[in-house]
TORROPA-119515 format. One record per residue (C-alpha): residue number from 1; residue in three letters; x, y negated, z negated. Coordinates in pm, 1 decimal, m for minus. Layout:
<pts>
<nr:NUM; rest:ALA; c1:X; c2:Y; c3:Z>
...
</pts>
This chain:
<pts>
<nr:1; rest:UNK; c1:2530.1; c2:2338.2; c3:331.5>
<nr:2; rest:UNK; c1:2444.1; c2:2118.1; c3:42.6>
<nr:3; rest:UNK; c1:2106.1; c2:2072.3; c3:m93.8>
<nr:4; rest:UNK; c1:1963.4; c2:1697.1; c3:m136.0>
<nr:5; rest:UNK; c1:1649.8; c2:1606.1; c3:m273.1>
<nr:6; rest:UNK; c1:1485.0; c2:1314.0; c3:m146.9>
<nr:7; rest:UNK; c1:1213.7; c2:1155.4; c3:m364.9>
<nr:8; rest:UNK; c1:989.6; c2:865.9; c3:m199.4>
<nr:9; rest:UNK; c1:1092.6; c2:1084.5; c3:132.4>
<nr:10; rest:UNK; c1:699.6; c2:993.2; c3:266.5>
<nr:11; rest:UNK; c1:829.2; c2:622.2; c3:246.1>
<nr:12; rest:UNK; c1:1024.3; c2:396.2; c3:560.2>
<nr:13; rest:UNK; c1:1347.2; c2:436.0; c3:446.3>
<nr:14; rest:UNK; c1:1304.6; c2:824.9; c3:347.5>
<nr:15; rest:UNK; c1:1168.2; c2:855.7; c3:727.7>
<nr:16; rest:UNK; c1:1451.2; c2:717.4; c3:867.6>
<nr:17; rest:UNK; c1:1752.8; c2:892.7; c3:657.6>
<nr:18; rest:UNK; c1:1540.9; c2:1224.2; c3:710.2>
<nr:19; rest:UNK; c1:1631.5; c2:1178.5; c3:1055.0>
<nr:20; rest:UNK; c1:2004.2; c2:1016.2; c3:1013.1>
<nr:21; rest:UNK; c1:2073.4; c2:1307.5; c3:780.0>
<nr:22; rest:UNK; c1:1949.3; c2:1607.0; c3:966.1>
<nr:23; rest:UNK; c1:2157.4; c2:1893.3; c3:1037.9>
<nr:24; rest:UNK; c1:2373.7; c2:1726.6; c3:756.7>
<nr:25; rest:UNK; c1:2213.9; c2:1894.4; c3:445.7>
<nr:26; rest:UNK; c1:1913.3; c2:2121.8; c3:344.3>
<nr:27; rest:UNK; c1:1686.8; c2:1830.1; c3:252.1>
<nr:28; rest:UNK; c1:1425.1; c2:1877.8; c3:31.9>
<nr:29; rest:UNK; c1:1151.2; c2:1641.9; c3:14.6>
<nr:30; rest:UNK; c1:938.0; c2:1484.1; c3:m249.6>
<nr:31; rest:UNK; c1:653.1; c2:1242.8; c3:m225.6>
<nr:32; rest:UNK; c1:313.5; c2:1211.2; c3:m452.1>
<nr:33; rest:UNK; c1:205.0; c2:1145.9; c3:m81.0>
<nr:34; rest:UNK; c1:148.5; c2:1451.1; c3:130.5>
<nr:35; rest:UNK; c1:423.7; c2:1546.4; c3:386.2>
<nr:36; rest:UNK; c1:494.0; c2:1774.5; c3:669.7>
<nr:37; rest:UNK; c1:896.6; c2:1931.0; c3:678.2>
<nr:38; rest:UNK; c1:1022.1; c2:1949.0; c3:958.6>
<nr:39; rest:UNK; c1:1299.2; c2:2203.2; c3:1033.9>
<nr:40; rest:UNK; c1:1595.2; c2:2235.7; c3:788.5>
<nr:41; rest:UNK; c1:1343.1; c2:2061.5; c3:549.0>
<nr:42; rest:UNK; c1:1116.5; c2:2190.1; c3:197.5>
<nr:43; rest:UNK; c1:881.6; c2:1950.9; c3:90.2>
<nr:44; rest:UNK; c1:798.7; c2:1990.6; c3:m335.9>
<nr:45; rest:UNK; c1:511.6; c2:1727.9; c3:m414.8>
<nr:46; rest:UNK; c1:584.3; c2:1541.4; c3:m731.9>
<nr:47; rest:UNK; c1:427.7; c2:1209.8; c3:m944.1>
<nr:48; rest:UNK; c1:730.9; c2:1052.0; c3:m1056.1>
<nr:49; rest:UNK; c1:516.6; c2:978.5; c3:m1369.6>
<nr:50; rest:UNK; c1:543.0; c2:1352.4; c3:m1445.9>
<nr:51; rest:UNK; c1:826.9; c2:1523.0; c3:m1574.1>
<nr:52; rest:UNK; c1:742.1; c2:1877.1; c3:m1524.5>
<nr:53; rest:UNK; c1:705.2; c2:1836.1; c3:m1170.3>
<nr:54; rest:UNK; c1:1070.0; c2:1651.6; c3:m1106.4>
<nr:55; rest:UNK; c1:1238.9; c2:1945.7; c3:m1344.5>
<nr:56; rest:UNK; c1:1083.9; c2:2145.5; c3:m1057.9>
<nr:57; rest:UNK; c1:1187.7; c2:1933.0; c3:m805.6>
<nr:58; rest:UNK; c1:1501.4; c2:1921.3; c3:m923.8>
<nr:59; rest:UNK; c1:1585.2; c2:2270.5; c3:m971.8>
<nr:60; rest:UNK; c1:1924.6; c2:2366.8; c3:m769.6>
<nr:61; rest:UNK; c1:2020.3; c2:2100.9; c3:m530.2>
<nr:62; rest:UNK; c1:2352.2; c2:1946.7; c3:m524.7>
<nr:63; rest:UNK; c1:2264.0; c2:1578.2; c3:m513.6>
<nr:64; rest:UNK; c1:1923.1; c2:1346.8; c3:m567.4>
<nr:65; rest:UNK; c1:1875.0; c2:1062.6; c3:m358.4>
<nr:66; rest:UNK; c1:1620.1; c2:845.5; c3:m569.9>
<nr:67; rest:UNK; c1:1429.2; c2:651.6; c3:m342.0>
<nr:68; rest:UNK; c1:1092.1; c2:723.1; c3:m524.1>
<nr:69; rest:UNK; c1:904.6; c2:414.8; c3:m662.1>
<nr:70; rest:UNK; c1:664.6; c2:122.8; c3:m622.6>
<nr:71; rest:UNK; c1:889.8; c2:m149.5; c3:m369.9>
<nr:72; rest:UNK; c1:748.6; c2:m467.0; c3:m379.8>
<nr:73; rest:UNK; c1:626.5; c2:m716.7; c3:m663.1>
<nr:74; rest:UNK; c1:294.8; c2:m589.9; c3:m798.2>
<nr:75; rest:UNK; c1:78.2; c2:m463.4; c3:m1097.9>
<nr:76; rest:UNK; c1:307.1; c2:m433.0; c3:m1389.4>
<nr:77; rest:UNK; c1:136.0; c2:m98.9; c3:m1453.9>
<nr:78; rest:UNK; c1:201.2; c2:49.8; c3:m1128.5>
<nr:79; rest:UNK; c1:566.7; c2:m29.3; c3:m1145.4>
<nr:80; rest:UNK; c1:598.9; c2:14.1; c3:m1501.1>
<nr:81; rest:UNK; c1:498.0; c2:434.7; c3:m1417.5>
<nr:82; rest:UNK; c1:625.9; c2:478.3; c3:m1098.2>
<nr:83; rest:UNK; c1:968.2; c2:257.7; c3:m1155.0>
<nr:84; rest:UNK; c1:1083.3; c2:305.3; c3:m1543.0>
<nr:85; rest:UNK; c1:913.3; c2:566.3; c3:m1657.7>
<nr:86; rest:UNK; c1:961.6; c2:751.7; c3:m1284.8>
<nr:87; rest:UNK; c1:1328.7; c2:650.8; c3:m1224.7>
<nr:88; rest:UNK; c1:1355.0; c2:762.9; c3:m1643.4>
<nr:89; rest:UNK; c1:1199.1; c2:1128.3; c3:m1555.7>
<nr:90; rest:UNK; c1:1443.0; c2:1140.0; c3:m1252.5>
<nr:91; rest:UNK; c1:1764.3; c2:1079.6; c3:m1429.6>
<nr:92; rest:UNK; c1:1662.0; c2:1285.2; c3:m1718.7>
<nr:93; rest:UNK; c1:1514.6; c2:1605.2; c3:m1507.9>
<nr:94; rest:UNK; c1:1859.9; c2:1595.0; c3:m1293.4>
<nr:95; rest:UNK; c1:2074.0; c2:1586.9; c3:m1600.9>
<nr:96; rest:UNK; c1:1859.8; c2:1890.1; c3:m1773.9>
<nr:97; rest:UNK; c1:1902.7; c2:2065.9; c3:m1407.4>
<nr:98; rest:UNK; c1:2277.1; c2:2009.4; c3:m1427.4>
<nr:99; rest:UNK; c1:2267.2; c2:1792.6; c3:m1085.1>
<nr:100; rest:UNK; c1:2553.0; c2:1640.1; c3:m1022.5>
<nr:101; rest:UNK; c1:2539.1; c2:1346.6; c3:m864.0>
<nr:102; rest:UNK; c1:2253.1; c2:1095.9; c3:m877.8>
<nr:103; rest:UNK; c1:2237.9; c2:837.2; c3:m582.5>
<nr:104; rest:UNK; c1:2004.3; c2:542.8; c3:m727.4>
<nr:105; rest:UNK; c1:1840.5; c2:296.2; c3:m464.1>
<nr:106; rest:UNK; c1:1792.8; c2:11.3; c3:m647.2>
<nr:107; rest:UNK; c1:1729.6; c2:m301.0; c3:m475.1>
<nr:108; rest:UNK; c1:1873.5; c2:m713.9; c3:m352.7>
<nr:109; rest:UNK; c1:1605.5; c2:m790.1; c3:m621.1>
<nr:110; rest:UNK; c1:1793.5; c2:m719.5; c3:m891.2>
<nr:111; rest:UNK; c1:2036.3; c2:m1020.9; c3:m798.8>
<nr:112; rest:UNK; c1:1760.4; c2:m1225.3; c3:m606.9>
<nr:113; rest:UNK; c1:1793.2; c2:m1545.2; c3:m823.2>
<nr:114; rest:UNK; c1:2139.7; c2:m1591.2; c3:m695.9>
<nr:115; rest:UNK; c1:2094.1; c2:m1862.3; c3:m454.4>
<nr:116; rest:UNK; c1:2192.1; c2:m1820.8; c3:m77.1>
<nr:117; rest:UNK; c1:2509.3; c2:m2051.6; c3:m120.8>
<nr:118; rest:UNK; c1:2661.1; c2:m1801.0; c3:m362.3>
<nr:119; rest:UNK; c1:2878.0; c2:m1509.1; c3:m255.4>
<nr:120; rest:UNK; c1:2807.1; c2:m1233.8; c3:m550.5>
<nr:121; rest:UNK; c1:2981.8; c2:m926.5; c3:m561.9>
<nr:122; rest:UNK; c1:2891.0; c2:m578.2; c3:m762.1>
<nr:123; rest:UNK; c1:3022.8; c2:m756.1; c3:m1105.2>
<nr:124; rest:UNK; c1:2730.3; c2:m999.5; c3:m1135.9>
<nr:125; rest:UNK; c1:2481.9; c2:m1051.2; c3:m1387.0>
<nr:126; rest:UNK; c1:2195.9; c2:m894.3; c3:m1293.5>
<nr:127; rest:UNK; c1:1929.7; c2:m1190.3; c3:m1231.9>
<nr:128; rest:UNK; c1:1597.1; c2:m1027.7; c3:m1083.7>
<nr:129; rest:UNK; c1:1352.3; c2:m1222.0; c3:m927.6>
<nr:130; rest:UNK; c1:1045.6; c2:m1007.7; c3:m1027.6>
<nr:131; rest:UNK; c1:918.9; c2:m750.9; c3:m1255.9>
<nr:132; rest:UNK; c1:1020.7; c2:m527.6; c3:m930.1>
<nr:133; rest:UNK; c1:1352.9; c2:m657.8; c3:m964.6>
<nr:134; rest:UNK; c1:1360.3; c2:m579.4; c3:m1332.4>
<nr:135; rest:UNK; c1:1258.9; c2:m236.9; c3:m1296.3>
<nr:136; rest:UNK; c1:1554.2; c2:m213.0; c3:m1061.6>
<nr:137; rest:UNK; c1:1796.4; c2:m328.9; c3:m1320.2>
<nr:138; rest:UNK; c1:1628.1; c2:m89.0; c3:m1570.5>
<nr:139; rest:UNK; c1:1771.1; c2:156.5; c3:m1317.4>
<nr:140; rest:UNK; c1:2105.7; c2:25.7; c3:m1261.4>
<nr:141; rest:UNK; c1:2135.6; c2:45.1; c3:m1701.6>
<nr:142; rest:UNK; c1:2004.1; c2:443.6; c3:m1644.8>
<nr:143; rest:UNK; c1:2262.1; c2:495.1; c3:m1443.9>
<nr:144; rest:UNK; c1:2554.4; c2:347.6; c3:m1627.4>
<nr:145; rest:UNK; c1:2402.6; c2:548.5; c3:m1918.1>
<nr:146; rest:UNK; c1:2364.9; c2:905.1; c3:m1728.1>
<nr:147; rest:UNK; c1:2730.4; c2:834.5; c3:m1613.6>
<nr:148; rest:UNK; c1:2922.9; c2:714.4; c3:m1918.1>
<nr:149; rest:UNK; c1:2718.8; c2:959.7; c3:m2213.5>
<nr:150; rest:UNK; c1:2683.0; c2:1251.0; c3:m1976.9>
<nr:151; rest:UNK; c1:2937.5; c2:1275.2; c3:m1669.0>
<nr:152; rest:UNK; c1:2683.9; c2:1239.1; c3:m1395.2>
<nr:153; rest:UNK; c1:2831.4; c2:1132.4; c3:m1092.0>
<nr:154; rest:UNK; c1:2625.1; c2:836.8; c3:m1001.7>
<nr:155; rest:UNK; c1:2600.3; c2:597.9; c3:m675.1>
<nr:156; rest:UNK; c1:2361.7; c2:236.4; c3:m682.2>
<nr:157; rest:UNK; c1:2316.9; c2:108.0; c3:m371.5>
<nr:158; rest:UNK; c1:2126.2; c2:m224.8; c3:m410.9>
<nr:159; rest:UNK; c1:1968.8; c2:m200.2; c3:3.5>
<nr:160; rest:UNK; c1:1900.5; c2:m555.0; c3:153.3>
<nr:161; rest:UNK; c1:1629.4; c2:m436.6; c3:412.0>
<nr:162; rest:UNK; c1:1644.2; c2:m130.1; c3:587.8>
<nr:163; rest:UNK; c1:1546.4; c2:m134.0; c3:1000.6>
<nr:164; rest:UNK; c1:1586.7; c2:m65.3; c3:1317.9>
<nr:165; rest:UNK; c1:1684.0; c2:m504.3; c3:1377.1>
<nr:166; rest:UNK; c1:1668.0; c2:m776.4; c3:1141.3>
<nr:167; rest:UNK; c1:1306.0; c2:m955.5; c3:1145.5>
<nr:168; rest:UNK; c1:1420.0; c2:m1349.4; c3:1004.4>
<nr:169; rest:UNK; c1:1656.5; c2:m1530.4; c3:886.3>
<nr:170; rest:UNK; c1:1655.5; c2:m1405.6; c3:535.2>
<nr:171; rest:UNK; c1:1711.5; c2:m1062.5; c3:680.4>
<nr:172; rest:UNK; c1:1978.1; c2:m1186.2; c3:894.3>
<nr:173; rest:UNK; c1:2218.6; c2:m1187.2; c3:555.4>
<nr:174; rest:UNK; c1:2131.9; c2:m819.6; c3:396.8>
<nr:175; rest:UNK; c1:1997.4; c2:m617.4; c3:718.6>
<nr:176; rest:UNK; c1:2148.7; c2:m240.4; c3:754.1>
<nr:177; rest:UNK; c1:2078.2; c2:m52.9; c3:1020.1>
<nr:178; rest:UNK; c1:1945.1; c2:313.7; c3:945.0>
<nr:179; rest:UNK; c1:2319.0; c2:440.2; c3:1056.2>
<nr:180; rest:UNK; c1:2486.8; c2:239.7; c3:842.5>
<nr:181; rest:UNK; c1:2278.8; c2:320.1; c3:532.9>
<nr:182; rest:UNK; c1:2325.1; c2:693.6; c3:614.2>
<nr:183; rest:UNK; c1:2699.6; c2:659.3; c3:587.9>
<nr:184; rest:UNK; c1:2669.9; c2:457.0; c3:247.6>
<nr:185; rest:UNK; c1:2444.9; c2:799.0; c3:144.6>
<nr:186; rest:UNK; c1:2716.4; c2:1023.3; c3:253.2>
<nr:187; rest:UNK; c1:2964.4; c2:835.8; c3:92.5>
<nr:188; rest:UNK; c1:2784.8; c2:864.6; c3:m224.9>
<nr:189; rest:UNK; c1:2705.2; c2:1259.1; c3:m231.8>
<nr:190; rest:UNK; c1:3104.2; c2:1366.3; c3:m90.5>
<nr:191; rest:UNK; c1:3356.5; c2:1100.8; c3:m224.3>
<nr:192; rest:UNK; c1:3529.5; c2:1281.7; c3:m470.0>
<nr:193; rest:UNK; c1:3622.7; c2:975.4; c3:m683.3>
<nr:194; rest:UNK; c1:3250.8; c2:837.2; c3:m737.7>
<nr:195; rest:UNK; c1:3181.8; c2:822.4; c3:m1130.2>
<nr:196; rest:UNK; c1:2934.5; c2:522.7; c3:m1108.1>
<nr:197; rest:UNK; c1:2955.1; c2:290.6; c3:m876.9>
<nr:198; rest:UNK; c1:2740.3; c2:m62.6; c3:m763.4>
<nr:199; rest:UNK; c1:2763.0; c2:m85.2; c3:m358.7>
<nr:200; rest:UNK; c1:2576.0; c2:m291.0; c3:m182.1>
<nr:201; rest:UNK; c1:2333.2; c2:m115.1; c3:138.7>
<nr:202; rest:UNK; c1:2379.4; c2:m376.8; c3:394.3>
<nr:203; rest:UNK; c1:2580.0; c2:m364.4; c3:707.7>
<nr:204; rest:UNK; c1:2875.6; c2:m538.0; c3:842.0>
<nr:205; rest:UNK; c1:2710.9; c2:m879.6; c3:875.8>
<nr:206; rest:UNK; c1:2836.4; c2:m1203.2; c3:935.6>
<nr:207; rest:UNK; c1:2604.5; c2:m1388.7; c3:739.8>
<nr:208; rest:UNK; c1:2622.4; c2:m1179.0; c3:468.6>
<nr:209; rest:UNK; c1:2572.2; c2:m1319.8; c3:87.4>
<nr:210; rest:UNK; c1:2777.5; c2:m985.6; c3:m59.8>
<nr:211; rest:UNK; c1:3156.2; c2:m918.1; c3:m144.6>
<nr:212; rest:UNK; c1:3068.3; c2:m538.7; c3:m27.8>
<nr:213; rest:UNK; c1:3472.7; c2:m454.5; c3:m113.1>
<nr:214; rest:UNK; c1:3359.5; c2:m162.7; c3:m381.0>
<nr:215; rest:UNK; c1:3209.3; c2:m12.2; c3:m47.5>
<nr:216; rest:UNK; c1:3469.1; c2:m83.5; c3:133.3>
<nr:217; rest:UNK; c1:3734.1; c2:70.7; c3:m125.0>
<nr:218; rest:UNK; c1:3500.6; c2:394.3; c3:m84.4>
<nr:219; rest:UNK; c1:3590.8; c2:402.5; c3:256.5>
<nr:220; rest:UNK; c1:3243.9; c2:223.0; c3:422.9>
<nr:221; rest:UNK; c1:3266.1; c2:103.5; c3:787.3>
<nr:222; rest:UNK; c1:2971.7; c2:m54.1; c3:910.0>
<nr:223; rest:UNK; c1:2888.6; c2:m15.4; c3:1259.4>
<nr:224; rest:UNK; c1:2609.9; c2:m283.9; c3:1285.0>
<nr:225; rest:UNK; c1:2616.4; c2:m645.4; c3:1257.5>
<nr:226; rest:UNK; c1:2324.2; c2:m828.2; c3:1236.7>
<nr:227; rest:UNK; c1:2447.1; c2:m1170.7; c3:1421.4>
<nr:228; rest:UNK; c1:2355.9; c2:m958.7; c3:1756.6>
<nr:229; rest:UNK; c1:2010.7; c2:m1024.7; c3:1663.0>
<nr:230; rest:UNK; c1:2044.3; c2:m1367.3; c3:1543.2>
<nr:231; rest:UNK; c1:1953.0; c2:m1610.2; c3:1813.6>
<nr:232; rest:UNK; c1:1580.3; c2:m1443.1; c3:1891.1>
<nr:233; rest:UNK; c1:1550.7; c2:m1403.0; c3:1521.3>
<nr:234; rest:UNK; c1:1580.4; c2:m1769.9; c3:1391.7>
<nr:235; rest:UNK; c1:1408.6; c2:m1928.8; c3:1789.2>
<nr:236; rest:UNK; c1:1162.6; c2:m1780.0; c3:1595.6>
<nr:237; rest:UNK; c1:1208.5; c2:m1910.0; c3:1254.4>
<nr:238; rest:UNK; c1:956.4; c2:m2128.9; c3:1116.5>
<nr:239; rest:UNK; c1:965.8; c2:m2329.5; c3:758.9>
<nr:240; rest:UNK; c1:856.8; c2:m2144.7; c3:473.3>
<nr:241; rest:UNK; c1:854.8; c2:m2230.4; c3:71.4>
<nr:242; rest:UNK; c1:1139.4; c2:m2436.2; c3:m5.6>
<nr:243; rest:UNK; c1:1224.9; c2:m2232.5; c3:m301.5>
<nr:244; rest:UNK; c1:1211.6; c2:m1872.4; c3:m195.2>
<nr:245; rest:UNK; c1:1480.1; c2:m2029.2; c3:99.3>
<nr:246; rest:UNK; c1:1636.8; c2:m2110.2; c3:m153.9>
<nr:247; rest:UNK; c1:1685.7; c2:m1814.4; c3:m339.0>
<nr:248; rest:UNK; c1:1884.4; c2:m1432.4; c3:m214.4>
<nr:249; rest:UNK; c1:1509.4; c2:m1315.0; c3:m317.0>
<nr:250; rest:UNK; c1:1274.6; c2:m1497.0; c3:m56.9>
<nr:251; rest:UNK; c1:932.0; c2:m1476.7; c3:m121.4>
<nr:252; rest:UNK; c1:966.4; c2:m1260.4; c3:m426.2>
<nr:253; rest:UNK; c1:1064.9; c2:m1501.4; c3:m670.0>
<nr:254; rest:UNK; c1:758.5; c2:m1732.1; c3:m579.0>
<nr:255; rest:UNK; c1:465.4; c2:m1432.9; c3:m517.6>
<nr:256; rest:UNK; c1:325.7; c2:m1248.3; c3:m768.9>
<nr:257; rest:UNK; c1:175.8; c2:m978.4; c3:m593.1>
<nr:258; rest:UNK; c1:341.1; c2:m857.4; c3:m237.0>
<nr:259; rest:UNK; c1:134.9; c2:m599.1; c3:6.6>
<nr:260; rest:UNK; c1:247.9; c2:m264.0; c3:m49.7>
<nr:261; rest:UNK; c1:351.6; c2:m122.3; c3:245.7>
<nr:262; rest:UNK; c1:331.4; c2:235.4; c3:88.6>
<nr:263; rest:UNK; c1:24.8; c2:206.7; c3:m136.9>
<nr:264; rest:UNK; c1:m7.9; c2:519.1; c3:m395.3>
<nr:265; rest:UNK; c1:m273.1; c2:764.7; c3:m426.0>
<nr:266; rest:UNK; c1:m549.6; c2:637.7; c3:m636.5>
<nr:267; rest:UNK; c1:m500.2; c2:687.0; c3:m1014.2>
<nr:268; rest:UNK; c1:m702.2; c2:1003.0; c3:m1152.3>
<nr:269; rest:UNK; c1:m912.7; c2:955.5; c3:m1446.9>
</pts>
C-alpha cells in the first residue's frame, strides 16, 4: 500500500479526502494544528514555514498531496510564509526525499479575473484575483519548475469549492463533490503518464466555466453534477456586488481580507 502525505490534513478538504481515501493508502498526516489519526493513519506535525520539519515529513512516502496553506485573501505576511515560502519548503523537501510525485492544490483564484462569460481551459494566463491567488500561481510556476529541471511527477488541481452541495450561484459553476475530488487525487498519484499536468477540481457540472478535457484525457469521470442542487440554491440567491458577479473570483477580487475558516496558531515570538 502506498504511502501519501497529506499536509493541511487538519483543514475541510483534508477531512473529507481522509475519509474518501481510507483503506486506499497509508496516509500520513501533517498539520501545524494538532490532530488525532485515526486507523491506517500517522500524524507528523509540521510549520510549513520550516524546512526541517517537512524533510521529516517527507521522509519515505510515495506521493505528497499539498493542501497545506493560508486559503482565503488575507495578511500578506501570513500567506507570504505559509503559501510561498511553505509550498517552496514542500517542493524542495520532496525533491531532496526523492518523492515522486507532487500533487499541488492550487486554487480557481489563480484564474479568478476571467469573467463568468468566458470558458478558460488549463492553457490560460494565469490572472489571480488576490495576493491568495498569486501565491497560487507562485505554486503552479514551482511545479512546472520541480517537473521540467528535476523529473518530479507533478499534478495541479486548481479546486472550485469543495462540499458536500453547492451553497450559491457562484458555486453552482466550480462545485466538486468530496467523491469526485478523490478520484481527481487518485488520478494524480497512479496515472502512469502524469509529468505535470493543470486539471481543474470541479465536477461534472452543467454550468461549469472550465474546458476540464486535460482531466478528462486522464481518464476523470465525474459522478456529481451540481444542477441537482440548482433550483434551492439560486430561490435563495440574493444580489450581491456587481463586480465580484462579474468575475470567476466572487468576492475575492473586491475584499481585501476574507474570514479564515482555518485560522493558524498564533505566531511565537
Amino acid at each position: 500500500m502506498k504511502t501519501i502525505l497529506i499536509t493541511g490534513a487538519a483543514g475541510g478538504i483534508g477531512t473529507h479526502l481522509r475519509r474518501e481515501l481510507a483503506g486506499r493508502y497509508a496516509l500520513r498526516l501533517s498539520d501545524v494544528r494538532p490532530l488525532a489519526p485515526g486507523a491506517g493513519e500517522t500524524f507528523v506535525p509540521a510549520d510549513l514555514s520550516d524546512m526541517d520539519a517537512l524533510l521529516r515529513a517527507t521522509q519515505g512516502v510515495d506521493a505528497l498531496l499539498h493542501l497545506g496553506g493560508y486559503s482565503v485573501e488575507g495578511p500578506w505576511q501570513d500567506i507570504l510564509d505559509a503559501n510561498i515560502v511553505g509550498a517552496y519548503n514542500a517542493f524542495e523537501a520532496a525533491r531532496r526525499n526523492g518523492v515522486p510525485r507532487v500533487l499541488f492544490a492550487t486554487s480557481n483564484h489563480a484564474v479568478g479575473f476571467y469573467r463568468r462569460d468566458e470558458t478558460i481551459d488549463h492553457h490560460v494566463v494565469p490572472r489571480p484575483d488576490s495576493r491568495y491567488g498569486v501565491s497560487k500561481v507562485f505554486g503552479e510556476a514551482l511545479a512546472s519548475l520541480y517537473a521540467d529541471k528535476y523529473g518530479m511527477r507533478v499534478f495541479c488541481i486548481r479546486i472550485g469549492n469543495v462540499a458536500p452541495a453547492p451553497i450559491d450561484e457562484r458555486r453552482l459553476s466550480i462545485w466538486i463533490s468530496p467523491r469526485d475530488l478523490a478520484q481527481l487525487v487518485t488520478i494524480g498519484i497512479e496515472h502512469p503518464d502524469v509529468r505535470h499536468e493543470i486539471v481543474y477540481g470541479i465536477s461534472g457540472n452543467t454550468r461549469a466555466w472550465y474546458d476540464n478535457s486535460n482531466a478528462e484525457r486522464l481518464g476523470y469521470r465525474p459522478l456529481d453534477d451540481s444542477e441537482a442542487y440548482a433550483a434551492e440554491v439560486l430561490a435563495r440567491e440574493r444580489p450581491g456586488d456587481p463586480r465580484a458577479a462579474m468575475y470567476q473570483g466572487g468576492a475575492f477580487v473586491v475584499e481585501e481580507s476574507i474570514e479564515n475558516p482555518a485560522p493558524l496558531p498564533p505566531r511565537r515570538g
